[in-house]
C-alpha positions as a Python dict, from the first residue, in 0.01 Angstrom:
ca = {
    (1, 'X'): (0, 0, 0),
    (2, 'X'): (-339, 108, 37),
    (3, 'X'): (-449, 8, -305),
    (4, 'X'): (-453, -357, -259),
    (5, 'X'): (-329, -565, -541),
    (6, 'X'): (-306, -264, -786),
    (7, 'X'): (3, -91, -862),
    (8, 'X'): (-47, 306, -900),
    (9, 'X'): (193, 460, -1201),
    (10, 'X'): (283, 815, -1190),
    (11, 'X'): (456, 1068, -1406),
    (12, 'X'): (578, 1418, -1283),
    (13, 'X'): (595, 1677, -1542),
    (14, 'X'): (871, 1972, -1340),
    (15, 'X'): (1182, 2151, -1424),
    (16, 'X'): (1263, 2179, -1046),
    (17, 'X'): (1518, 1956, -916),
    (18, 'X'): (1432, 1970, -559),
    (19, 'X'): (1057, 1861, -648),
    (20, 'X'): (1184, 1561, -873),
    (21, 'X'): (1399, 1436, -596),
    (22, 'X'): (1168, 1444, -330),
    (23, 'X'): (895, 1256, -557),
    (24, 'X'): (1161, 1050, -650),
    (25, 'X'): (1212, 936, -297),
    (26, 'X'): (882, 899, -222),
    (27, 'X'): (826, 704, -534),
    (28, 'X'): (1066, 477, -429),
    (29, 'X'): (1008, 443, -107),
    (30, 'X'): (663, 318, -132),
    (31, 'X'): (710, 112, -439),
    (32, 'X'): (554, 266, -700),
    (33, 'X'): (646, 321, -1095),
    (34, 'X'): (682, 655, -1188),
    (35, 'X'): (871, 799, -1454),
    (36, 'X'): (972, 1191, -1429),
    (37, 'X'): (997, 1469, -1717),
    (38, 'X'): (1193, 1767, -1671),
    (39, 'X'): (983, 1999, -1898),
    (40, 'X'): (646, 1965, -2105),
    (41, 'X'): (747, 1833, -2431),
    (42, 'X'): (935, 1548, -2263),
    (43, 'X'): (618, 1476, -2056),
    (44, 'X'): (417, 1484, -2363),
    (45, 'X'): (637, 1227, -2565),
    (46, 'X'): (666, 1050, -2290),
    (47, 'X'): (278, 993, -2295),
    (48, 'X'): (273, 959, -2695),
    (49, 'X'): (501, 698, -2667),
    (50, 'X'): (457, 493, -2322),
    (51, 'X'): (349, 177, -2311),
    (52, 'X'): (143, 239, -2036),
    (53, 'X'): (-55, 504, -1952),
    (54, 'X'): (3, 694, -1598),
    (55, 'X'): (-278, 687, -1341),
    (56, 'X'): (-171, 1034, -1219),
    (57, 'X'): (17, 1297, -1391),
    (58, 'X'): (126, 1539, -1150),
    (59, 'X'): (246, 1884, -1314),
    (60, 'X'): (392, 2163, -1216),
    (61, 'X'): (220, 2464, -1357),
    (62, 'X'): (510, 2696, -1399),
    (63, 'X'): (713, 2566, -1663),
    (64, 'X'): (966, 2674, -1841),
    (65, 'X'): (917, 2607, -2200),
    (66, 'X'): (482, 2521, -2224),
    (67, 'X'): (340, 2608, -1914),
    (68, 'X'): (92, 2362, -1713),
    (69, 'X'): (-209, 2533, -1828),
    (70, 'X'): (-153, 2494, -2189),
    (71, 'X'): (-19, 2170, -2156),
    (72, 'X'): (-333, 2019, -2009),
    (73, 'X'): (-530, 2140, -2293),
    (74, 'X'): (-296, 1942, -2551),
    (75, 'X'): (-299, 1662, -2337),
    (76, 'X'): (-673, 1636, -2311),
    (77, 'X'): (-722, 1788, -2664),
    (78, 'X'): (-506, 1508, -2811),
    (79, 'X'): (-692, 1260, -2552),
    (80, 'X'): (-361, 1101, -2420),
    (81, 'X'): (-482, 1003, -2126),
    (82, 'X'): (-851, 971, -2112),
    (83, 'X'): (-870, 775, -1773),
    (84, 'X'): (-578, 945, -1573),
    (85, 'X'): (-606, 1250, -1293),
    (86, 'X'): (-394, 1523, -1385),
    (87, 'X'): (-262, 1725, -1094),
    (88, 'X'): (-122, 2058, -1057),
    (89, 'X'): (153, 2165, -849),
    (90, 'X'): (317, 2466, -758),
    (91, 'X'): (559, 2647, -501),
    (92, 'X'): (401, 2963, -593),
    (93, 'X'): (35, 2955, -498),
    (94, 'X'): (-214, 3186, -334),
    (95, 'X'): (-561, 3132, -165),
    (96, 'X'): (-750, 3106, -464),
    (97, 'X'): (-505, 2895, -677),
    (98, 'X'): (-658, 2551, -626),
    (99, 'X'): (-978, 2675, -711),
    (100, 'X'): (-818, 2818, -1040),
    (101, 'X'): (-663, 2495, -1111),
    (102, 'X'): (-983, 2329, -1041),
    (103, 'X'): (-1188, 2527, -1238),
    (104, 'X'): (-949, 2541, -1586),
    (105, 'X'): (-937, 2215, -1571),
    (106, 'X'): (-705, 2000, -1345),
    (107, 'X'): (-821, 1693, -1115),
    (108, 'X'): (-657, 1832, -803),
    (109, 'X'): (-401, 2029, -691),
    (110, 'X'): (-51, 1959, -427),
    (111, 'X'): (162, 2243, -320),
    (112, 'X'): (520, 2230, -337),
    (113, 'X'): (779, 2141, -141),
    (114, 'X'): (589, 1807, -122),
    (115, 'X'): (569, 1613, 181),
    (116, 'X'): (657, 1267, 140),
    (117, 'X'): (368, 1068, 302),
    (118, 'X'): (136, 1363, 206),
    (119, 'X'): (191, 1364, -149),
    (120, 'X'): (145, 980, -151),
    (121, 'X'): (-150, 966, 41),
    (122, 'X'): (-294, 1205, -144),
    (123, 'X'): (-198, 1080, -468),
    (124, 'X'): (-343, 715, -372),
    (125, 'X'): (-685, 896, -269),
    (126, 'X'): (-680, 1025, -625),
    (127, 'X'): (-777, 665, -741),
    (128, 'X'): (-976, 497, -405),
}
């Protein structure tokens, strides 16, 4: 792992089963804790009532019952996370979409599907 001694933790907020799979795998593969929310709410009790507090969230913005956007604001409004990179993802993106991400607010941005060493190296830059 290229972060030494220090474990990375990850949660991915994404109603797509394809996405939660491959992170999943990739997760697993490299060793890291992650935990995985189908929807917003879940991701937000899931931050509530953690014991620890993920590095990285990564989020899909499209989703199905509070959509990325809107849940970034009550995560930051509520200061849930204060220290952690939140991440958007999508499978429907055009040229200007990371910069739209960027600028309302996200850390970074990962298009979907992932790709397995991609999304991990990427993910680990996130906190070098």
């Amino acid at each position: 792992m290229n972060l030494g001694e220090y474990i990375m933790y990850v949660l991915l907020i994404d109603d797509d089963p394809d996405a939660r799979k491959l992170f999943q795998m990739a997760m697993d593969h490299h060793k890291y804790p992650h935990q995985i929310a189908e929807n917003a709410r879940i991701g937000i009790n899931h931050l509530e009532t953690s014991d620890r507090d993920p590095d990285i969230v990564l989020m899909d913005i499209f989703l199905p019952d509070i959509d990325g956007y809107k849940t970034l604001t009550k995560i930051r409004q509520a200061g849930l996370i204060p220290n952690a990179r939140i991440v958007a993802t999508t499978a429907y993106y055009t040229n200007d979409t990371q910069q739209e991400v960027l600028e309302r607010g996200f850390d970074g941005f990962v298009t979907k599907p992932f790709e397995m060493s991609n999304l991990v190296s990427y993910l680990e830059s996130l906190l070098a």
